[in-house]
VOBA-1610 file (N, C-alpha, C; in pm, whole numbers, padded with zeros to 5 digits, always signed):
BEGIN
Unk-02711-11011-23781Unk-02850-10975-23750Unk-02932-11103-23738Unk-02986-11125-23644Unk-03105-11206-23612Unk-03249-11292-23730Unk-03227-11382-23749Unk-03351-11378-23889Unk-03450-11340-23861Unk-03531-11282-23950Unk-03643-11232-23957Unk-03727-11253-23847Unk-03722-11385-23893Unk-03933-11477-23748Unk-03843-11466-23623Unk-03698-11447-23600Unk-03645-11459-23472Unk-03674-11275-23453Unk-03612-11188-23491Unk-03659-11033-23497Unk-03797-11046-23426Unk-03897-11088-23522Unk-04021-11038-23549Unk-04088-11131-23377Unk-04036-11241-23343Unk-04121-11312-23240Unk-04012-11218-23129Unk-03885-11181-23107Unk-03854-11066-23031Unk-03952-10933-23000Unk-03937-10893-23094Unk-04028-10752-23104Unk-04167-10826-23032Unk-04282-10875-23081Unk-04352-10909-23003Unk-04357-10941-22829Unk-04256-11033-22817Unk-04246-11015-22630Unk-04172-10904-22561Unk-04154-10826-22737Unk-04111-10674-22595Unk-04285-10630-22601Unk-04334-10659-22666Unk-04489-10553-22662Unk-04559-10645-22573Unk-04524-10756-22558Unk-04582-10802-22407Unk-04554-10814-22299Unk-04465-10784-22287Unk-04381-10732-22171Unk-04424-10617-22135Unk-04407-10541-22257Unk-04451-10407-22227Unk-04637-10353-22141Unk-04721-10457-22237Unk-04823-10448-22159Unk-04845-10521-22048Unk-04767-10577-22030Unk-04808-10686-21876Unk-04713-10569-21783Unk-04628-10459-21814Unk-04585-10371-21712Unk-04720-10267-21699Unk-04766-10260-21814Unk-04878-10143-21755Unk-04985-10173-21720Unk-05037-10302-21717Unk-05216-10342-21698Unk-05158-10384-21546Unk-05274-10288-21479Unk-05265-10307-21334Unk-05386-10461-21267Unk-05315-10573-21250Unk-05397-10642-21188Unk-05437-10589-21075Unk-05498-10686-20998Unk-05586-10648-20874Unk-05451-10653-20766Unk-05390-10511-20769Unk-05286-10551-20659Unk-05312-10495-20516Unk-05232-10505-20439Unk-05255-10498-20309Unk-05195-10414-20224Unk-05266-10339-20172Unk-05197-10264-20032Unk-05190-10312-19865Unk-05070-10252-19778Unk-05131-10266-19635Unk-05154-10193-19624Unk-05252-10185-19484Unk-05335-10077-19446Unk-05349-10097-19250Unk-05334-10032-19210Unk-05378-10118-19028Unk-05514-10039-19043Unk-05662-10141-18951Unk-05742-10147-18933Unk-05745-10078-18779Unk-05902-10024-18714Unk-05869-10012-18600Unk-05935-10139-18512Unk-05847-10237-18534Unk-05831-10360-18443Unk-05688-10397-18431Unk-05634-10289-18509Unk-05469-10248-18495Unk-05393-10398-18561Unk-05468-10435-18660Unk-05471-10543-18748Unk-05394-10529-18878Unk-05254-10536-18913Unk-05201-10486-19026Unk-05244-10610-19178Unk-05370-10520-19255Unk-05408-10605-19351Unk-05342-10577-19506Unk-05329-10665-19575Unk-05334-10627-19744Unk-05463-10677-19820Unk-05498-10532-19873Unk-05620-10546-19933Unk-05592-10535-20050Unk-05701-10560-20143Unk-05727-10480-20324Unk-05702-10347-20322Unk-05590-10297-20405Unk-05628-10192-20433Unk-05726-10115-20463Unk-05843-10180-20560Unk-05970-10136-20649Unk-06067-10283-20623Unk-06129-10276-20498Unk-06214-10429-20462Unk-06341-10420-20567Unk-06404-10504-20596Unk-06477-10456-20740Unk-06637-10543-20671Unk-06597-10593-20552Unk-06723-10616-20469Unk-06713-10670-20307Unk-06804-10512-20293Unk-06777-10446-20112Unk-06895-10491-20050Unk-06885-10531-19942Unk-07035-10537-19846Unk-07003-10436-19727Unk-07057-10399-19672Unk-07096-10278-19567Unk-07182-10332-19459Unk-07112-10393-19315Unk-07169-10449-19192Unk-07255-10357-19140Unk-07282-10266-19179Unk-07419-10143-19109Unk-07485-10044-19222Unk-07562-10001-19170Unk-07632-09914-19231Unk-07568-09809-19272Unk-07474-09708-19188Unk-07377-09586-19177Unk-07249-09650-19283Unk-07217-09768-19308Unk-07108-09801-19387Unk-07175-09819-19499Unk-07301-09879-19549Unk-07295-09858-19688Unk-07378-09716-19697Unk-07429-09657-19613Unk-07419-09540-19712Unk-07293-09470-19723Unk-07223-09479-19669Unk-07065-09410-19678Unk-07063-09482-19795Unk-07067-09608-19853Unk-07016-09650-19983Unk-07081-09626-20101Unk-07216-09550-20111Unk-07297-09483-20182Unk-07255-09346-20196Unk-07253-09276-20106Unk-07144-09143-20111Unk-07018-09135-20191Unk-06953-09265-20191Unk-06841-09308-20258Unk-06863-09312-20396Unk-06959-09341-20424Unk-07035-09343-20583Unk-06981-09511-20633Unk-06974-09557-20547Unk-06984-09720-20546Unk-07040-09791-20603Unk-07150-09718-20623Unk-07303-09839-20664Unk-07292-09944-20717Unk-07200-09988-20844Unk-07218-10039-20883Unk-07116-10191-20829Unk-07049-10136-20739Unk-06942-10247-20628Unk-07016-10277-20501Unk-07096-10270-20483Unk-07222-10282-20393Unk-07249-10399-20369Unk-07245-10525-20304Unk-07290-10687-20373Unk-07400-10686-20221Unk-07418-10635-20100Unk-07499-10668-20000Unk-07506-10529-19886Unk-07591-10583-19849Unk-07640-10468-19723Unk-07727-10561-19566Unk-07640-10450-19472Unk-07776-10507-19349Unk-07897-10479-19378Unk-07941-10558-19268Unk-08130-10556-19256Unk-08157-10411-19268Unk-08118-10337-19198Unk-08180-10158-19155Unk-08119-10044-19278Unk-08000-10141-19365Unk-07956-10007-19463Unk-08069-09976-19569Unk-08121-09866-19557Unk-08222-09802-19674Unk-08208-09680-19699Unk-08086-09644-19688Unk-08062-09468-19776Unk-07888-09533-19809Unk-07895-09430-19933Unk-08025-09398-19990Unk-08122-09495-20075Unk-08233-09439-20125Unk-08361-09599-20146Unk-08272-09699-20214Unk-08155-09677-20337Unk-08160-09784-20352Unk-08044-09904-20285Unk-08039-09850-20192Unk-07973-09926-20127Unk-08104-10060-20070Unk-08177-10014-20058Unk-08327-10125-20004Unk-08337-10229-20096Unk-08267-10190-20204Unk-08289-10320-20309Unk-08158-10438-20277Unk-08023-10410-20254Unk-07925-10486-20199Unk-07964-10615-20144Unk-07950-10707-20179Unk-07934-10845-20128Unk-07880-10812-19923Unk-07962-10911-19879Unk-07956-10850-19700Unk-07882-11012-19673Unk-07782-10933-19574Unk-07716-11017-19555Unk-07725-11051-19377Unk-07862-10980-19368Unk-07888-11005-19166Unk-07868-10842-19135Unk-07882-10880-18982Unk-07832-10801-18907Unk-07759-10725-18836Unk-07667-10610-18833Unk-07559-10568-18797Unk-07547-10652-18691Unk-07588-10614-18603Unk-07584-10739-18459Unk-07505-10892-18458Unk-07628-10945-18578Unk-07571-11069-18604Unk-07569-11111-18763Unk-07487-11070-18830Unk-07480-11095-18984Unk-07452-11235-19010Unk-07530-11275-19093Unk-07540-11410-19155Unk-07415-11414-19249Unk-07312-11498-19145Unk-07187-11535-19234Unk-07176-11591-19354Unk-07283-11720-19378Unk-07264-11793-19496Unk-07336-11699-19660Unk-07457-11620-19587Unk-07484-11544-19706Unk-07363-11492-19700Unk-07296-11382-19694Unk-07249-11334-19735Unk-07138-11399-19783Unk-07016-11525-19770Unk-06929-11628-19803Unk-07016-11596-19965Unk-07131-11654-19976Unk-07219-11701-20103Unk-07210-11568-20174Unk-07178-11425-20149Unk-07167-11301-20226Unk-07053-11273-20266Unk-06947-11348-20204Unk-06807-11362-20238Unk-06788-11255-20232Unk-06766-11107-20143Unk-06712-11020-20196Unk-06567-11026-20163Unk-06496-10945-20210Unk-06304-10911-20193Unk-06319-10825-20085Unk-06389-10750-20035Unk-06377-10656-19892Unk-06528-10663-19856Unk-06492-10681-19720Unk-06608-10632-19631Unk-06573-10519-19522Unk-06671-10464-19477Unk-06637-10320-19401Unk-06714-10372-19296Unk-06697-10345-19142Unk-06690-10364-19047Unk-06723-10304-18953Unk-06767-10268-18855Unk-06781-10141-18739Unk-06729-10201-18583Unk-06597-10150-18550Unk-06598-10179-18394Unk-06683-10181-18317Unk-06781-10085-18330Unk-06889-10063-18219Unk-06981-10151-18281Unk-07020-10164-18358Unk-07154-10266-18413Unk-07181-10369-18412Unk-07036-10455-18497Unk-07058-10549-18525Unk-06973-10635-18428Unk-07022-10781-18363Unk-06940-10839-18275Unk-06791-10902-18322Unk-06696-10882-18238Unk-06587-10926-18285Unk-06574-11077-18314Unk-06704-11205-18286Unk-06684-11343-18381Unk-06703-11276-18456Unk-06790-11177-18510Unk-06823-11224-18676Unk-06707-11190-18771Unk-06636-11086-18730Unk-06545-11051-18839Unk-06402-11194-18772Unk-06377-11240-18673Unk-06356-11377-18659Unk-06373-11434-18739Unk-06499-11496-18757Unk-06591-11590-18904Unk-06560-11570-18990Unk-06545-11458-19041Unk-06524-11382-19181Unk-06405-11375-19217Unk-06303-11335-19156Unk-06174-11360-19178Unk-06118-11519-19172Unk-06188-11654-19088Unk-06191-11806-19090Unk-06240-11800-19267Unk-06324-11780-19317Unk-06383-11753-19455Unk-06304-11723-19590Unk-06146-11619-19492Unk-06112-11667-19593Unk-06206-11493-19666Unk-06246-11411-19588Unk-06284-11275-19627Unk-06162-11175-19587Unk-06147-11083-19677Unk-06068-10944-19611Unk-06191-10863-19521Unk-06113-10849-19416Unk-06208-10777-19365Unk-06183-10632-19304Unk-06190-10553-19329Unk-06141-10389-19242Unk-06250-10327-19152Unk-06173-10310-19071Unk-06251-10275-18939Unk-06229-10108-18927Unk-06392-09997-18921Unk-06339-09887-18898Unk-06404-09881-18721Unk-06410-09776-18680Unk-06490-09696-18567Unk-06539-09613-18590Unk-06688-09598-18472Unk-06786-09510-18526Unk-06860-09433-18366Unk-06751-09441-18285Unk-06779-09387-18142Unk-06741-09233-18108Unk-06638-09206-18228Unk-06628-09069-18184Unk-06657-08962-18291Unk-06775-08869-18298Unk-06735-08797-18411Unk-06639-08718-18418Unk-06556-08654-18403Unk-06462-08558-18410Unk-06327-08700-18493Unk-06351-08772-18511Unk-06294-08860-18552Unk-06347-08924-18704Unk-06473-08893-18699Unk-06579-09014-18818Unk-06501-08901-18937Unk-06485-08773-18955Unk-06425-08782-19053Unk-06345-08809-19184Unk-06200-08893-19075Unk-06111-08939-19092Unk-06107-09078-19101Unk-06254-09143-19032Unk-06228-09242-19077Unk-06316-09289-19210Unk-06434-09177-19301Unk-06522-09194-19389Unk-06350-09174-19523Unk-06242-09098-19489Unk-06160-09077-19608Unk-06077-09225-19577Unk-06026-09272-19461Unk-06047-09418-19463Unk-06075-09524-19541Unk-06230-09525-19566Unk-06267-09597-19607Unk-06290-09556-19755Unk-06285-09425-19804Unk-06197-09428-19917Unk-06104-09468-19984Unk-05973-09497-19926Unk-05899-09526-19972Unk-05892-09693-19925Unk-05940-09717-19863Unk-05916-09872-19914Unk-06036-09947-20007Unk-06131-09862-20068Unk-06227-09868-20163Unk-06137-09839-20310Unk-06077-09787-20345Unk-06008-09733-20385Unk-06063-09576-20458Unk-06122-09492-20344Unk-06193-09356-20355Unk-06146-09257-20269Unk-06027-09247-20291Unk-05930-09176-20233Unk-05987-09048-20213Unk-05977-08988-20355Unk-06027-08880-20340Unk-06131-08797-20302Unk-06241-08897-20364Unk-06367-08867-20313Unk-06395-08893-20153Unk-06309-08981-20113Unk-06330-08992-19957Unk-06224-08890-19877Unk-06167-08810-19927Unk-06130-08672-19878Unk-06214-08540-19846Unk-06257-08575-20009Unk-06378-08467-19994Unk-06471-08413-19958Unk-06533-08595-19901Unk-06662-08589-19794Unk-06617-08571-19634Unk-06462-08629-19614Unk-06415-08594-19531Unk-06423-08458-19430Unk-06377-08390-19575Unk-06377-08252-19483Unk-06500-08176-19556Unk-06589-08201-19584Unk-06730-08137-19605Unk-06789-08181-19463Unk-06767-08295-19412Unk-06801-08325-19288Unk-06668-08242-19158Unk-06609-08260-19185Unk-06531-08142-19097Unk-06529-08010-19092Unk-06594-07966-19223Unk-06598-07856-19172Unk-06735-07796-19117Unk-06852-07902-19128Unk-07007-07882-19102Unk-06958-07942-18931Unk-06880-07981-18859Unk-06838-07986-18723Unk-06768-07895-18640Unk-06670-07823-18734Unk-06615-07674-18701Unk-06728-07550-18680Unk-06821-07550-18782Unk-06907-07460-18799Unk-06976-07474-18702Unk-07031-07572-18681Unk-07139-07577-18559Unk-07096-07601-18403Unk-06944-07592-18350Unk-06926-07616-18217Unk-06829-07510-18224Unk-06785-07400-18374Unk-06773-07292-18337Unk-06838-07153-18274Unk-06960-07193-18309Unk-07051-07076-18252Unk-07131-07093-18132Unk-07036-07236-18086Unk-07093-07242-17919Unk-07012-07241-17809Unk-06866-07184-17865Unk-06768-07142-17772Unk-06765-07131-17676Unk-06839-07041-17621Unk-06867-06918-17481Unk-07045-06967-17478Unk-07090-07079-17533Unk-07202-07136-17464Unk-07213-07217-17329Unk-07298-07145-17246Unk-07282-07231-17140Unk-07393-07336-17138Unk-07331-07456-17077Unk-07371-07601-17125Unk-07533-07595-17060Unk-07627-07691-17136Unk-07721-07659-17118Unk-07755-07802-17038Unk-07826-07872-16914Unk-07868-07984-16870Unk-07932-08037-16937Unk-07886-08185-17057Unk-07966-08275-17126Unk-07981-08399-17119Unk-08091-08464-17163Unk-08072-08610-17170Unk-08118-08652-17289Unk-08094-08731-17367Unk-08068-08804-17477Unk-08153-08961-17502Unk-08261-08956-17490Unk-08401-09077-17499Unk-08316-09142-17587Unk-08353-09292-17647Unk-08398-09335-17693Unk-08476-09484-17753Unk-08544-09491-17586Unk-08673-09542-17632Unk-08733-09511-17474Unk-08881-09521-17473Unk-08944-09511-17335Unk-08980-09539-17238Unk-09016-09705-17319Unk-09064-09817-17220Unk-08968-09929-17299Unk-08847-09991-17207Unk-08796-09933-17086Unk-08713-09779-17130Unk-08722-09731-17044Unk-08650-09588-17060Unk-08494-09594-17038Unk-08463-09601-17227Unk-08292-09615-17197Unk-08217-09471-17270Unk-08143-09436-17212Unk-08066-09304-17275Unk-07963-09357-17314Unk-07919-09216-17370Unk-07754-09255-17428Unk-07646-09207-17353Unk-07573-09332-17313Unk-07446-09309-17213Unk-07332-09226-17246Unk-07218-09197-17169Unk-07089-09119-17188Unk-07048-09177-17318Unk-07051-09285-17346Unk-06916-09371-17424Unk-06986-09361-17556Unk-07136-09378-17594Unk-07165-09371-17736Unk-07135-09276-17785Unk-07153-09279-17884Unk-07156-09144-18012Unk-07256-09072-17979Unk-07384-09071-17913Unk-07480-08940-17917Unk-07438-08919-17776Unk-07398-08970-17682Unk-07351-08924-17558Unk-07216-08833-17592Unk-07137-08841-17688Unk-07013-08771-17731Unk-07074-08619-17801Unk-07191-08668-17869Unk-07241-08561-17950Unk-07305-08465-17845Unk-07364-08485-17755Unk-07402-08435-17640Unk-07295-08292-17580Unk-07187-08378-17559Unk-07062-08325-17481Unk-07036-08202-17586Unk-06974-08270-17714Unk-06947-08184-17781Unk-06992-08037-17804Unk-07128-08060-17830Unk-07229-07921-17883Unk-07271-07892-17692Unk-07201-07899-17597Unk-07193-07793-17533Unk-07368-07833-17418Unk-07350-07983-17377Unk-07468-08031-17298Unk-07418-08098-17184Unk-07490-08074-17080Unk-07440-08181-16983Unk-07502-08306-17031Unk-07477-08409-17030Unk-07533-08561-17026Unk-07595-08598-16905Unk-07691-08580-16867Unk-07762-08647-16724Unk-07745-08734-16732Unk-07708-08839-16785Unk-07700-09022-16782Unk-07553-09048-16769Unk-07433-08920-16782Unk-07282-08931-16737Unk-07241-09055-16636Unk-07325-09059-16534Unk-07232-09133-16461Unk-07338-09256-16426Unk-07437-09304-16510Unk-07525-09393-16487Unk-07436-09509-16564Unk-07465-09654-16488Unk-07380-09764-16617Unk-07429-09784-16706Unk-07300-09821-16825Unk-07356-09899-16892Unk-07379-09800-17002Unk-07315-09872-17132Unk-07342-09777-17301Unk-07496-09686-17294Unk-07562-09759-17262Unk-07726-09768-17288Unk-07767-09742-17155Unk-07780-09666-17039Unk-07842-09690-16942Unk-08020-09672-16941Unk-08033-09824-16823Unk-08202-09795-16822Unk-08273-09693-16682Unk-08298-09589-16725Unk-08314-09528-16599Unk-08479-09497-16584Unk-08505-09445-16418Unk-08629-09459-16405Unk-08681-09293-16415Unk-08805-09284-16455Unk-08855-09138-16430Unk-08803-09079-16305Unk-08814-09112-16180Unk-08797-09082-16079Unk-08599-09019-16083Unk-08501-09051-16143Unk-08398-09073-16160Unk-08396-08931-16256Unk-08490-08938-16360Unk-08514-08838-16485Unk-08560-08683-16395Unk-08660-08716-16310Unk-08682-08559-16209Unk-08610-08512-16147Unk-08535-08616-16083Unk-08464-08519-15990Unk-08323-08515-16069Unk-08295-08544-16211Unk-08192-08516-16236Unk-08155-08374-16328Unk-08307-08319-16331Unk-08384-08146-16368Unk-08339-08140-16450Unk-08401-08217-16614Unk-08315-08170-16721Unk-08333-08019-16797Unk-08289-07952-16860Unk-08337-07836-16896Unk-08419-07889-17076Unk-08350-07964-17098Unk-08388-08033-17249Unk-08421-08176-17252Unk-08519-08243-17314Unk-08471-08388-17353Unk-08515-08435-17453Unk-08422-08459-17498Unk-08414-08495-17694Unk-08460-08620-17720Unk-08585-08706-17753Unk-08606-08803-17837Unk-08545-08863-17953Unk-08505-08933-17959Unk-08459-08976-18052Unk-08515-09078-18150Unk-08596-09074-18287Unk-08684-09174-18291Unk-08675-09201-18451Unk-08767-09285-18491Unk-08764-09319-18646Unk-08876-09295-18660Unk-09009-09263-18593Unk-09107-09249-18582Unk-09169-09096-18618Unk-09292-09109-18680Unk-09322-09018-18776Unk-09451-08962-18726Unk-09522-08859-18778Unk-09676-08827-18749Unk-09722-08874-18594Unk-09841-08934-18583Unk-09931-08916-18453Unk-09839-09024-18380Unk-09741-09149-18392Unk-09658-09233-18336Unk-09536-09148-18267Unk-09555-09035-18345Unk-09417-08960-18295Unk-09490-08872-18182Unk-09547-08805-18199Unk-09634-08733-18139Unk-09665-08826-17996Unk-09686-08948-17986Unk-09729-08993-17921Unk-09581-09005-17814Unk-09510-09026-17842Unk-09380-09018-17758Unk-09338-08925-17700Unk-09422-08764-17761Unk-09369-08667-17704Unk-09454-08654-17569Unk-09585-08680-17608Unk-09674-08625-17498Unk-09638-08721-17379Unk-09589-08813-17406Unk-09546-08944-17249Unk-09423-08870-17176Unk-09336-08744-17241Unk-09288-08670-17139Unk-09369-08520-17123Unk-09440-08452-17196Unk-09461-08373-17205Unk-09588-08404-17064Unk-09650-08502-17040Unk-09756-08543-16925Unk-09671-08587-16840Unk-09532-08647-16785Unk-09519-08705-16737Unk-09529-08647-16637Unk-09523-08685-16447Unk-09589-08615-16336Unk-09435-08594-16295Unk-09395-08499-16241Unk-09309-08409-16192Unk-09211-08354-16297Unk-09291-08374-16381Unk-09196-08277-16510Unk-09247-08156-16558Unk-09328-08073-16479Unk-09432-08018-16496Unk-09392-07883-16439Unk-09453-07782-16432Unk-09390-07650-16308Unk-09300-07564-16387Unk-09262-07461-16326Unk-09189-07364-16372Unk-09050-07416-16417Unk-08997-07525-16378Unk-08861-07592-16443Unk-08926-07734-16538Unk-09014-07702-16623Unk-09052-07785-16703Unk-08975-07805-16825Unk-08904-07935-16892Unk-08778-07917-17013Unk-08899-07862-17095Unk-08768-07868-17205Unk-08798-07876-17335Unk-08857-07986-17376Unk-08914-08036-17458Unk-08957-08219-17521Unk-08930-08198-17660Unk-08813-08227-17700Unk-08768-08242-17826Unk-08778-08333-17902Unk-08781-08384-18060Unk-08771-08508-18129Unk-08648-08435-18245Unk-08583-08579-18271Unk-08529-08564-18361Unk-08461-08700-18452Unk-08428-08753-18620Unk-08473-08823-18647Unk-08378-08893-18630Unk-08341-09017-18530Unk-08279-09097-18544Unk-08178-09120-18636Unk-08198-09152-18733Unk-08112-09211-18835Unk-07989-09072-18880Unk-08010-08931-18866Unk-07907-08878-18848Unk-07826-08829-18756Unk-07852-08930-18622Unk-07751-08917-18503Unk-07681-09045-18470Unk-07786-09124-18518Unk-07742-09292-18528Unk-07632-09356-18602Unk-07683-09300-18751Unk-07567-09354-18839Unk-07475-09294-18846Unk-07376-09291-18819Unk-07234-09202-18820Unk-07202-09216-19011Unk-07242-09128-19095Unk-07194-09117-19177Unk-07211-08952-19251Unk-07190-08943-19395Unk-07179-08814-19432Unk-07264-08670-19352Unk-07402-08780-19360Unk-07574-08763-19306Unk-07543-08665-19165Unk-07415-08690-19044Unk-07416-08715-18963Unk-07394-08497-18927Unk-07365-08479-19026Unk-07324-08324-19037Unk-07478-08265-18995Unk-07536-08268-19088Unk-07721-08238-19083Unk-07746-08255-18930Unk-07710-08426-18881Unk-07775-08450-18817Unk-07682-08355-18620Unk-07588-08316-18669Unk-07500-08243-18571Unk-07564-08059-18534Unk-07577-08012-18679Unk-07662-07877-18682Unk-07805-07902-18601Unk-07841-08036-18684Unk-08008-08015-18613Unk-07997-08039-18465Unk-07923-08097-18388Unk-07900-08126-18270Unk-07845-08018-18182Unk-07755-07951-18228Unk-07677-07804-18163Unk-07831-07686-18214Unk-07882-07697-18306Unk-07991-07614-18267Unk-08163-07671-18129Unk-08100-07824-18169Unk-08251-07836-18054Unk-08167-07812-17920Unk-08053-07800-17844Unk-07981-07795-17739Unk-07973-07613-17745Unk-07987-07573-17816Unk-07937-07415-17822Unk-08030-07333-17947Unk-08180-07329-17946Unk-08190-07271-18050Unk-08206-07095-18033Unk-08103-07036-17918Unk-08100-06928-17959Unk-07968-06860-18001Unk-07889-07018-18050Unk-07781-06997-18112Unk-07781-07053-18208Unk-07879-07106-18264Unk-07905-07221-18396Unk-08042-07179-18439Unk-08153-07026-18491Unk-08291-06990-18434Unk-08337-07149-18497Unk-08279-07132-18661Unk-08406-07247-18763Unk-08316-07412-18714Unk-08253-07426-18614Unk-08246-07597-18570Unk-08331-07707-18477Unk-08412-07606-18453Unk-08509-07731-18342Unk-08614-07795-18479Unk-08646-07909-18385Unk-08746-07999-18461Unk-08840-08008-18390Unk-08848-07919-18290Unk-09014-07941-18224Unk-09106-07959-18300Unk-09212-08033-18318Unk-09322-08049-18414Unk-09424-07907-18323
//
């Protein structure tokens, strides 16, 4: 038998052994991004930044808060996300702040953010994961996504299909709707709509609208009134952040405008930006309120006419 202090210093490196098998460091998974980028991330990143507005509130939904280290200029839901250290602009995010926040993951948007920056960011020496935010019939799958490489697996299932099934519900009961002629504002002067390829041009399609701006170029097309009459919309949806007599004021610039007038006069709808914009949990709300301003005699309580 072994002497004693030889026993006794044995027994000890089995109990450290033993705990160095069960304490999980910060280990790592792959994952492919959609830049079809095969990455290894943190399992459990313990500080996330969010390149848009729609990504950190997805990471607030996540119940994150406290892995939170930055936000863009425009993220403010929920409020306390307004307090977050700003790290710029989705557009153009200030690389070195964020280097200076050190986080272990940053989140990304194909459509948003330009492909230098997550370039930069990955030169930096950042993990970076890239989701998409162009199709909803898709944003589902990619909010449980970004669950799991948060490490909120579950919870990013859940919102998953709370959001899938608030998309079933509402483009089930427009089956046998026949499509209604729309266009999709959003802003006036210059007058740009939303094209085939965005997300509210998809949202359009979906809930059962023609897109008048279908075959105009360009994500964003700038089109002219003249272009807007004779293209006889039956609806046209504002899209705005704008509130009280500012909002108001946007409606009446179509509601006056000259040949929009007469027995084929649209609809002049508003509705609030930020839940057609941000592709996140929000985006369910913002799908009902939209399939009721396109159809509210299939949706009675969804229009937002003021």
């Amino acid at each position: 038998m072994p002497p004693r202090p030889f026993r006794v210093a044995l027994l000890m490196a089995g109990y450290l052994l033993a705990a160095l098998l069960t304490i999980s460091p910060v280990s790592a998974a792959e994952i492919t991004d959609e830049l079809g980028r095969k990455l290894v991330l943190p399992d459990r990143p313990g500080r996330i930044i969010g390149l848009t507005p729609a990504l950190t509130e997805i990471l607030f939904d996540l119940d994150l808060d406290g892995r939170i280290v930055g936000a863009t200029t425009w993220a403010d839901h929920p409020p306390q996300a307004a307090r977050l250290p700003r790290v710029g602009s989705y557009i153009s995010p200030n690389v070195e702040r964020i280097v200076v926040l050190n986080p272990d993951l940053v989140l990304a948007d194909r459509e948003g953010n330009p492909p230098r920056v997550v370039e930069r960011l990955e030169q930096a020496g950042l993990p970076v994961f890239v989701t998409r935010s162009d199709d909803p019939v898709r944003l589902p799958e990619q909010i449980a996504r970004v669950g799991m490489v948060c490490g909120r697996a579950e919870r990013g299932r859940v919102l998953a299909e709370e959001l899938r099934s608030r998309i079933h519900a509402a483009t089930a009961r427009l089956t046998e709707t026949p499509p209604v002629r729309a266009l999709m504002v959003m802003g006036n002067r210059p007058l740009i709509c939303a094209g085939p390829e965005t997300l509210h041009g998809k949202l359009l399609v979906m809930l059962r609208a023609d897109n008048l701006a279908q075959n105009a170029p360009g994500h964003w097309p700038k089109l002219s009134l003249e272009y807007v009459i004779q293209a006889r919309p039956e609806v046209i949806v504002v899209a705005t952040m704008e509130q009280g007599a500012a909002r108001e004021n946007l409606l009446r610039f179509w509601r006056e405008a000259p040949g929009l007038d007469g027995p084929l006069r649209p609809r002049i709808e508003a509705i609030d930006a930020d839940l057609i914009t941000r592709p996140g949990p929000r985006l369910g709300l913002g799908i009902e309120t939209l399939a009721g301003i396109l159809h509210p005699d299939r949706f009675p309580s969804g229009s937002q006419n003021p």
